[in-house]
N, C-alpha and C positions, 0 to 999 in steps of 0.2 A: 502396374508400375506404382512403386510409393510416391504418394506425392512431396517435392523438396519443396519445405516452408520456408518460404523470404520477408522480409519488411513491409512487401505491397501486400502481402494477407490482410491488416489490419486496412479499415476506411479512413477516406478522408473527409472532412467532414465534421460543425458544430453544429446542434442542432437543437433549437428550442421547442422541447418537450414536457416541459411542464414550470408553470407558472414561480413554483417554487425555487429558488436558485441552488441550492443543495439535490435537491429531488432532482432539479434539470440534471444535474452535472451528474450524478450517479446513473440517471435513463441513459446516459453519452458512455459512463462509463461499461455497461451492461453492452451496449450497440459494439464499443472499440472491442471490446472482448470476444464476440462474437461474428462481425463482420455478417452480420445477418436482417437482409432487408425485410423481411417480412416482420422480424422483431422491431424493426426500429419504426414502420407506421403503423404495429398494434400498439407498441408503449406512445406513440403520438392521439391516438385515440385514446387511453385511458389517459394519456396528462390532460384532456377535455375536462375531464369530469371528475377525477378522484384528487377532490383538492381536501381530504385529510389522509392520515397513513393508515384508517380500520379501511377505509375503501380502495387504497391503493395496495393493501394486503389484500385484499381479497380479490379482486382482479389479476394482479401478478398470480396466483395460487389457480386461480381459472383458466388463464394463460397456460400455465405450465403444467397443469393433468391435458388441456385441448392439445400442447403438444406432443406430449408424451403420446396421444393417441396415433398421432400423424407419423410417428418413431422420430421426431426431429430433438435428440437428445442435448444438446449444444443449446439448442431454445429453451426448451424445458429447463435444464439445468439454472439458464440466467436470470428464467424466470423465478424458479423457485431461491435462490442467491438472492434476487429481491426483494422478496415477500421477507425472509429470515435477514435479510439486513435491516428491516424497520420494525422488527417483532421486539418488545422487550422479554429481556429474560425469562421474566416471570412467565410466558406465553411458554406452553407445552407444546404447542406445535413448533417450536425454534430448531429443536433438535433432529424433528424428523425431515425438516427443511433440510437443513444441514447435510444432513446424511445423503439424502436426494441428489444435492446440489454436487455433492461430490463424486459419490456411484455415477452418477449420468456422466460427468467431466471426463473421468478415467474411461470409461465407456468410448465417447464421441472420438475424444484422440488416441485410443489403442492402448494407451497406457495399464500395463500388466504389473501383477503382484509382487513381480519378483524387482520391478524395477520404485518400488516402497521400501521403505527403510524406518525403521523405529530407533534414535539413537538416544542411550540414556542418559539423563539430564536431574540432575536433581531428585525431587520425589518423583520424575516419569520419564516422559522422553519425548525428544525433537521426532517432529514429523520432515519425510524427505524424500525425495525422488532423483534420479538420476539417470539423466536420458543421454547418453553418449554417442560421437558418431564414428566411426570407424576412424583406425588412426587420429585421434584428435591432438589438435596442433597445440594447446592448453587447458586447464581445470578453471571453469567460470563457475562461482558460486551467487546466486542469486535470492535474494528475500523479498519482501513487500514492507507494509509500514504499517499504522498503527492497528487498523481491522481489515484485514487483509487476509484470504486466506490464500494458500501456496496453487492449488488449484488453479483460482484464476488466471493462473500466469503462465500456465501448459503451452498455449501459444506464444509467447512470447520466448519460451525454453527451445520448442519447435525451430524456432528461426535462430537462434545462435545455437543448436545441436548441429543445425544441414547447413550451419557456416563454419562447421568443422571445430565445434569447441567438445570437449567434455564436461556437462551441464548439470551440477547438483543445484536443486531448491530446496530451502525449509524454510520450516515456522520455527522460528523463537518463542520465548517467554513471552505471551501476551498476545500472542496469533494464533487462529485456530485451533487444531488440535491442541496444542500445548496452554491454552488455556481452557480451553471446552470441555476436553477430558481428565486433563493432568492438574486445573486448576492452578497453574503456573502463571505470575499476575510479567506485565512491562515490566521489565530493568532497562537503567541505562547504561549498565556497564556491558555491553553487547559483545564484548573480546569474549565472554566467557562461552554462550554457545556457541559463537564460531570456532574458537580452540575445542568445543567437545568435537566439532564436526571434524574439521578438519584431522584431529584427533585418530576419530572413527574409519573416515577416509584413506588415511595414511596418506594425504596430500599435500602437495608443495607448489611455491609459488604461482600461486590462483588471482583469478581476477576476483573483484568481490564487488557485489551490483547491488543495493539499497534503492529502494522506490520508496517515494514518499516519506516518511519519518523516517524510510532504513536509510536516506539521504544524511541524517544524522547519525543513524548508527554504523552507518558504512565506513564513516572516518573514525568513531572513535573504537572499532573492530582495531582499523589499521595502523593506530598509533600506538597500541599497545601488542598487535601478533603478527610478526616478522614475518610470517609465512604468505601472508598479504602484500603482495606487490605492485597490486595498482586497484586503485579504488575508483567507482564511478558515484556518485549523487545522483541520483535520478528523482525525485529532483532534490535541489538544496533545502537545508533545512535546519540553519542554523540555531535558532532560537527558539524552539518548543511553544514555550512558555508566551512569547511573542505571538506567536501564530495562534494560539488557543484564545488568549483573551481580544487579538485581533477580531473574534467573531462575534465577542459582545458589541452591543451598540456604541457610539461613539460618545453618546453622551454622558453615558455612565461610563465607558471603561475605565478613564484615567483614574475616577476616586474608586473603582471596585479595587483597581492596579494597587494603589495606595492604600487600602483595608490591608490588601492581603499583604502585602511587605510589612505592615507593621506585628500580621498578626492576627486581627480584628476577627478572627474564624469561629466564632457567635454571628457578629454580623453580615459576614458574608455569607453565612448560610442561611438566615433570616433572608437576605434581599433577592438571593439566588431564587431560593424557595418562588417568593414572588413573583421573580421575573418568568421561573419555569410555568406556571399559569398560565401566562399569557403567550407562551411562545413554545408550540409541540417541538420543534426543532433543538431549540435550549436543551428542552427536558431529556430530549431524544437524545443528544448531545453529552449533556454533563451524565448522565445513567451508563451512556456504555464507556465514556471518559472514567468513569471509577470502575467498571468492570471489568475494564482491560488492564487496570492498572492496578488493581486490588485493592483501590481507596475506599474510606468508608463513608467518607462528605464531599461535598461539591468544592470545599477550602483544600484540605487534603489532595483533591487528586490536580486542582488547577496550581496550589503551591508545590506541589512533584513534578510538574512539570519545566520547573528551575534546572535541574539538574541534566536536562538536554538539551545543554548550550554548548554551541563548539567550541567555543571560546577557550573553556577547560582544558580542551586538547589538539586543538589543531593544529599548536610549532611541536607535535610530536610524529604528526606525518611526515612520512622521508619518501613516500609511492609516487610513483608516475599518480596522476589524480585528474580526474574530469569530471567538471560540476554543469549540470545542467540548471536550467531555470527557466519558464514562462515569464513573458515581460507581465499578462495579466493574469497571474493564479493568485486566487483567490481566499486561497489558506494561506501562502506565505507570501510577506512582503518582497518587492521586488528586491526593498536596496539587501535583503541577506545576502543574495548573490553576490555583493560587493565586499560584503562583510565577511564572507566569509574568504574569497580568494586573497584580502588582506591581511588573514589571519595564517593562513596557510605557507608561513617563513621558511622551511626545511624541504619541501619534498623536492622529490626528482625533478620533476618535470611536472605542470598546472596547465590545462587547458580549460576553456569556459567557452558555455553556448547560450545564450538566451535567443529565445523562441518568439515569434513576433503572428500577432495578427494574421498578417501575410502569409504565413506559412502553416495556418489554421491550427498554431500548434502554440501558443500562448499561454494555454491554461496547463494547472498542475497536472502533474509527468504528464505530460505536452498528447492529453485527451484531446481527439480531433486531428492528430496526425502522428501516430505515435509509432509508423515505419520512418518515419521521419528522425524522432529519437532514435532507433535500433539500425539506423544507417549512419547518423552519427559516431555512436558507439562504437559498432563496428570496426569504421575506418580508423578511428581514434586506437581500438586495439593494434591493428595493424601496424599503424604509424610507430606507435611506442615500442611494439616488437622491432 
């Protein structure tokens, strides 16, 4: 019998795995993805001890050939997704990671060739998959955020496929394949690959689902392509640019904030320079900030991310809309969620959820309970229907 994927697939559960607060939150996210105990107290064992990223790449990499021996391809995969999430580019082994992490993925949930899609885009093409359930009740399109790849999300497509949706995923400009292979850097005008998709599809009135930064690009998709009829934030993400320098220290932010509005992009690249010394994270941070985004300095890619503010476009939504938000996530300020449901003047219908402590579901797109999220969602489609 196949088995029907529901919400309670994903665990519940935050879990302090390493000392690092980013590293933590990434070990949480590797565990939600795979709902897998034996992963979640081998990454508690190496958050012991691999407090830089040469030894936490090299353990994840350990990790993930011991499981591949065991055939436990779903471990493997998250393992090696690890390892290549902390490689810098320059690292030769990123790509064979990559490739790994994906082969196993398709692999573990059955996903077959003919259900891949290459749509063309520019100088290349949208990566995409499309898992449908029999009779399906609507067309839900789903993406991820800023490095993200479409993969990870297999299980979460699982559960709104066997909830009777018709379920495309892709990668945009600045995701995965589409930057890996095609060299296609972020946009923030995101109407454009979902018009190729939908395009390609020959699709009409879809839901459209953003995670994480796609929380911003989910609305500004729908302000601008009619075919879009109800949009979800998962989570909010009004301010980009906010949420980026939110991760600088507090001491320095407000005059780096003030460099960069004036300009000053000699000296902020001076002090960046600096600070990335002293801080692997920074470095790790601002390096795939211009990768993904095709900047060529640290001023460059933190002044590009101005231009993904909702602000610009929110009284042009007219959709049914549901915004989600963690009261504590730690990439985006909470008051956005206020800011941006006061922004949003036109649409249909505006529903809003913040995620609380309690509900272990606080942190951004609500890691730690995120059948929680996809039962929300859910009913919120229903209801709108």
């Amino acid at each position: 019998m196949t088995k029907k994927w529901q919400p309670d697939d994903f665990p519940v559960g935050l879990y302090e795995l390493h000392p690092d607060a980013s590293v933590n939150f990434h070990m949480n996210v590797f565990y939600n993805w795979t709902n897998d105990n034996v992963l979640l107290e081998e990454m508690r064992e190496v958050g012991k001890t691999a407090h830089n990223y040469e030894t936490l790449i090299k353990r994840f990499i350990e990790l993930g050939n011991e499981s591949l021996k065991k055939d436990t391809k779903l471990r493997a995969a998250f393992y090696f997704r690890g390892a290549e999430f902390f490689i810098p580019q320059s690292n030769s082994l990123k790509q064979n990671l990559r490739d790994q992490f994906i082969q196993l993925s398709k692999e573990a949930y059955g996903i077959t060739e003919d259900q891949h899609y290459l749509i063309p885009y520019e100088r290349g093409y949208l990566s995409a998959y499309r898992l449908s359930a029999e009779n399906p009740k609507k067309t839900l399109v789903l993406f991820g955020g800023f490095d993200s790849y479409i993969e990870e999300l297999f299980r979460m497509s699982m559960v709104f496929r066997d909830a009777g949706y018709d379920v495309i995923i892709f990668e945009g400009p600045g995701q995965g394949s589409v930057l890996e292979t095609y060299n296609i850097p972020m946009t923030h005008e995101w109407e454009k690959p979902v018009k190729s998709l939908l395009d390609y599809f020959k699709v009409e009135n879809v839901t459209l689902i953003g995670l994480s930064l796609g929380g911003n690009l989910v609305l500004r998709a729908a302000a601008y392509e009619p075919r879009v009829k109800k949009a979800v934030a998962y989570n909010i993400l009004t301010d980009f640019y906010e949420a980026v320098t939110h991760q600088i220290p507090p001491s320095f932010r407000d005059k780096l904030k003030t460099m960069i509005d004036e300009g000053d992009s000699q000296t902020v690249n001076d002090t960046l320079a600096q600070l990335m010394k002293q801080s692997l994270m920074l470095e790790w941070a601002l390096a795939q900030g211009m990768h993904v985004t095709g900047s060529k300095t640290p001023y460059d890619f933190l002044n590009g991310t101005k231009a993904y503010n909702a602000n610009h476009f929110s009284h042009l939504v007219t959709q049914d809309v549901l915004l989600l938000a963690g009261q504590n996530d730690h990439y985006v300020p909470i008051h956005q969620l206020t800011d941006q449901i006061l922004t949003l003047t036109n649409v249909r219908s505006l529903s809003a959820r913040m995620f609380t402590p309690h509900e272990t579901s606080d942190t951004h797109c609500q890691i730690g309970n995120i059948g929680l999220a996809l039962h929300v969602i859910l009913n919120w489609m229903e209801q709108t229907d």
